[in-house]
N, C-alpha and C positions, 0 to 999 in steps of 0.2 A: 207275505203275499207276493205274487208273479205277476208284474202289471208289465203289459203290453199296449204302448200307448201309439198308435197311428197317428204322426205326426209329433205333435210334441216340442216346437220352437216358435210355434206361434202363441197368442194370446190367452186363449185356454187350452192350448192343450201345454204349453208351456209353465202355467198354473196348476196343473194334474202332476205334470212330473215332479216339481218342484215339491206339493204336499207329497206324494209319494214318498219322492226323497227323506222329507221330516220325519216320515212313519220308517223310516229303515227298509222300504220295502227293495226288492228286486226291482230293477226298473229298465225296460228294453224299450228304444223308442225307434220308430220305423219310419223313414223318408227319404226323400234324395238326396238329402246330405248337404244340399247348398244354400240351405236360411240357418241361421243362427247357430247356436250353441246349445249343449247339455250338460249341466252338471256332473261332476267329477263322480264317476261308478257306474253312468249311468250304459251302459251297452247298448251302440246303435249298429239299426241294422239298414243296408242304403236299398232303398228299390224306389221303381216309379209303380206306382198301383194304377195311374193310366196306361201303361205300356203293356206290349205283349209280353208274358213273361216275369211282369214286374214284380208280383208277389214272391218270385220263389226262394227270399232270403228268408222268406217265415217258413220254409220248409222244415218240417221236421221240430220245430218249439214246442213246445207248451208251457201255459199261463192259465195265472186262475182268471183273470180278468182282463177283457182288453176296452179301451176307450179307444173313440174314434167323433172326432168333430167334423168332417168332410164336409162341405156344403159345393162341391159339383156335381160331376157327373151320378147321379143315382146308381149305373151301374158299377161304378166304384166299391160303392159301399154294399153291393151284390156279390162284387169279387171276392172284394176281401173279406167280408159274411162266410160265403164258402167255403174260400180258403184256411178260414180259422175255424170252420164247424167242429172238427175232432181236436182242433189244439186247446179248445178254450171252453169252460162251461159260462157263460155270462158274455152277453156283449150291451158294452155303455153307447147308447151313440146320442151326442149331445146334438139337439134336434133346436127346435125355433118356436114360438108362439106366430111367429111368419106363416105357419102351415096352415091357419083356419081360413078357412073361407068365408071371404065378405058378402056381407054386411055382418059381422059380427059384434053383438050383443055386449056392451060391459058388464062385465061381472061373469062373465061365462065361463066354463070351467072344461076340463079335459071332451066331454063330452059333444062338443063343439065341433060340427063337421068340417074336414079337413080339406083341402082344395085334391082336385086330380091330380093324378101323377103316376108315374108309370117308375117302376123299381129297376126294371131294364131300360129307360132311357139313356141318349148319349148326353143331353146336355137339358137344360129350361134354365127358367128364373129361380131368383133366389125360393120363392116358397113352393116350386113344384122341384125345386132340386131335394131341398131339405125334406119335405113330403114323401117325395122316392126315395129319400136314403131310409125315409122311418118303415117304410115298405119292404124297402130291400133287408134291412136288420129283424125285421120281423118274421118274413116268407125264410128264413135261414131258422132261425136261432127263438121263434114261438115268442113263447110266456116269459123265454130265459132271454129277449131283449130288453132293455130299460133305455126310456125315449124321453129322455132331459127338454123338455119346450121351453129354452132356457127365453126369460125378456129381454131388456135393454141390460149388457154388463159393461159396469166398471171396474173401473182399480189399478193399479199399476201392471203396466203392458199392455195398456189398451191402443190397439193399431185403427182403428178408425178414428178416434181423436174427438170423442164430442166431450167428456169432460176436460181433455186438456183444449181444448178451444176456449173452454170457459177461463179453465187458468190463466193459461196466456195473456187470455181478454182482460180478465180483471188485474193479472200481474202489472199492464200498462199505466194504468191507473186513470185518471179522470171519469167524466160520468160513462155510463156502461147502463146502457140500453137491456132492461131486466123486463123478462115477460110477465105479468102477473096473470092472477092476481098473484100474491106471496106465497099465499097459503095455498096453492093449489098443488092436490097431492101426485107424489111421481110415485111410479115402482120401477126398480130397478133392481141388480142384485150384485155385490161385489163378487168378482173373477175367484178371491180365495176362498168364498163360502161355498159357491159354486163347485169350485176343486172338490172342496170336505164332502157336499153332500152324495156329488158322485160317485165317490170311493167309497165313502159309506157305505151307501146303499148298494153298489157295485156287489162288494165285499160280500154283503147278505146274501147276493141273489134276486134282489127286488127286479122284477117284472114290469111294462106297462108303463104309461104315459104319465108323466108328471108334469107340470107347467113350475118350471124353476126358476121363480125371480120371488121376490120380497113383498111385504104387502103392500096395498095400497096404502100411501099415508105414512108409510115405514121413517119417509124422508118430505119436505114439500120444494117448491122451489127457492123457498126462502131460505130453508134450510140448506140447500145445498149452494149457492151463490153468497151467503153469509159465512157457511165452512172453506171456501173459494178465498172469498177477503181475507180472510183470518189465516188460513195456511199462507198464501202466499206475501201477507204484511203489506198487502197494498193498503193505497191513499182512495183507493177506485170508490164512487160513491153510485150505487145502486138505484137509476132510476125506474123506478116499480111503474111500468105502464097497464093500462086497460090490454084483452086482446083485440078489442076492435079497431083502433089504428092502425096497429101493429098487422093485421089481417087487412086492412085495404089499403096498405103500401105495397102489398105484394110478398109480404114475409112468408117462407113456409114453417110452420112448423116442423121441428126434428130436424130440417136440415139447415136451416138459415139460423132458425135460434137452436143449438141441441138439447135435447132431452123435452124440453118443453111441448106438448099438445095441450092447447086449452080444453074444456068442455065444452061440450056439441060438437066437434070435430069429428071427422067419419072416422081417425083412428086413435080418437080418446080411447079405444077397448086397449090399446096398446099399454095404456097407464090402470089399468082398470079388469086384469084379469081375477080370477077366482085361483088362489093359490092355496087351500086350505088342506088338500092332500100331500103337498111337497112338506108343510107344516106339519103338518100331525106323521107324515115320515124323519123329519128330523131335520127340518131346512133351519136354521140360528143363519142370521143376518146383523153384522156389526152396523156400530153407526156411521153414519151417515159424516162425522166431521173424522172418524178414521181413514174411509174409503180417500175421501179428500186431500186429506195431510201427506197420504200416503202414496196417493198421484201425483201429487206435487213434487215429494221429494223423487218420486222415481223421474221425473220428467225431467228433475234440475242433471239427475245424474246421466242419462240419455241424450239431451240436448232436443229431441222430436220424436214426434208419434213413427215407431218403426214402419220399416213397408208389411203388409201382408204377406204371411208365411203360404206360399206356391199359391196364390189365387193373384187375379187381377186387381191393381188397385180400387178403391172406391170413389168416388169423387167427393173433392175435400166440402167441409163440411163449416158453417158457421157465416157470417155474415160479413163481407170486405169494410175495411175501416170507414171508407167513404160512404158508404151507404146507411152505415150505423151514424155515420155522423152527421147526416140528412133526416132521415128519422129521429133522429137526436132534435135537431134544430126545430124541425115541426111542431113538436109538441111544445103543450102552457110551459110557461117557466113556473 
């Protein structure tokens, strides 16, 4: 296979090449050439796909498959839809669970209407960006787009940092302010399975919107804060709070604690989608104390959560020492 990957040195799409690579495929990755690295064979080609112009080192290719993660401009993912219309029979574009439109319902599944959004836009939010990219791959490329609504990913390379927040956190050791309840279930999905199911289904030809993350319950909080201690050999003792505290100190969820939304939360649907088509397509999701182990060690060899590959930073993520230790102090002994 001839994979044509858009981008390709960041977090997922860095995870595509890479499977790629395992599978012996042909692997061509397309960018400006000033984030990262690509594995040894892989053939890049430099453009800016915002620029006038930028596309035309894809002139003249062809590929059986091309990925494409972009979460800007919409018409980006417009251009280079077009651009690639006679090079490429398939186009991947790894899209969001971000695109539905609130109040959304847990347990809701692809059928779930999606917010506005314009395919030829210059710019929006993150869920009318990603919404016009799934527009723009569609108005090009029909049935033969395939529209990844990937959830919350982990794994090694992860550039926004909410599991390695947690690592960190617990690598320090002492008590560590844990949201409960324990058992409350998260969905997420590791970056490598992510990769496989892409290409997979890539590979077939699969058409159509899929909601790619893991089931609910796959993992719980317990689980994953208990795989957190254990990988990284901390002393850290896990204080299991209520969310009601925790929710009138001013905590947010997902960004102050990550990964965490309790129940009743207006974006519990975040933990709580209907993933049974990405399944019965062929979604396998490892456990939960791999994903962990494996963040870990990539973390010790990196040193920090990289910058984001050509987008703007995001703002960091997790709760300052002092404030956890206020919180901390609050509660019964």
């Amino acid at each position: 296979m001839r994979l044509l990957m858009l981008g390709g040195t960041g977090f997922v799409g860095g995870a595509v090449v890479a499977e790629a690579v395992r599978r012996d495929w042909q692997v061509t990755v397309f960018n400006r050439g000033v984030h990262g690295r690509v594995p040894d064979g892989v053939h890049r080609l430099r453009g800016d796909r915002t620029a006038p112009d930028g596309l035309a080192a894809l002139t003249g290719g062809e590929w059986d498959l091309v990925v494409d993660t972009w979460d800007g401009a919409p018409r980006a993912v417009r251009d280079a839809a077009s651009a690639l219309e006679g090079a490429v029979p398939h186009y991947v574009y790894v899209s969001s669970g971000s695109v539905y439109a609130p109040p959304v319902a847990p347990g809701s599944g692809e059928e779930a209407p999606t917010v506005l959004a314009d395919p030829d836009a210059d710019d929006g939010d993150y869920p009318a960006n990603k919404a016009g990219g799934e527009r723009a791959a569609t108005r090009v490329f029909g049935e033969r787009a395939l529209l990844a609504r990937a959830g919350l990913i982990l794994g090694p390379g992860e550039d926004i940092g909410r599991l390695p927040w947690w690592l960190n956190r617990i690598a320090r050791g002492g008590d560590v302010l844990a949201p409960g309840p324990r058992d409350l279930p998260i969905q997420y999905v590791d970056v490598r399975d992510l990769a496989t199911w892409l290409l997979d289904r890539g590979a077939e030809g699969v058409g159509g919107a899929y909601n790619v993350v893991g089931r609910t319950g796959h993992a719980t909080m317990g689980d994953l804060l208990d795989a957190a201690v254990a990988a990284t050999g901390s002393d850290a003792t896990l204080r299991w709070t209520a969310p009601e505290p925790i929710l009138a100190a001013g905590v947010e969820p997902w960004n102050d604690l990550p990964v965490w939304i309790p129940r009743g939360h207006e974006y519990r649907w975040l933990q709580e989608r209907d993933v049974e088509r990405a399944y019965a397509a062929g979604l396998v999701c490892r456990p939960v104390t791999e994903t962990v182990a494996d963040t870990w060690r990539w973390l010790r060899e990196v040193g920090r959560v990289p910058d984001r590959a050509g987008r703007p930073a995001r703002a960091p993520v997790g709760l300052a020492p002092e404030r956890e230790a206020a919180l901390l102090a609050a509660l019964p002994a």
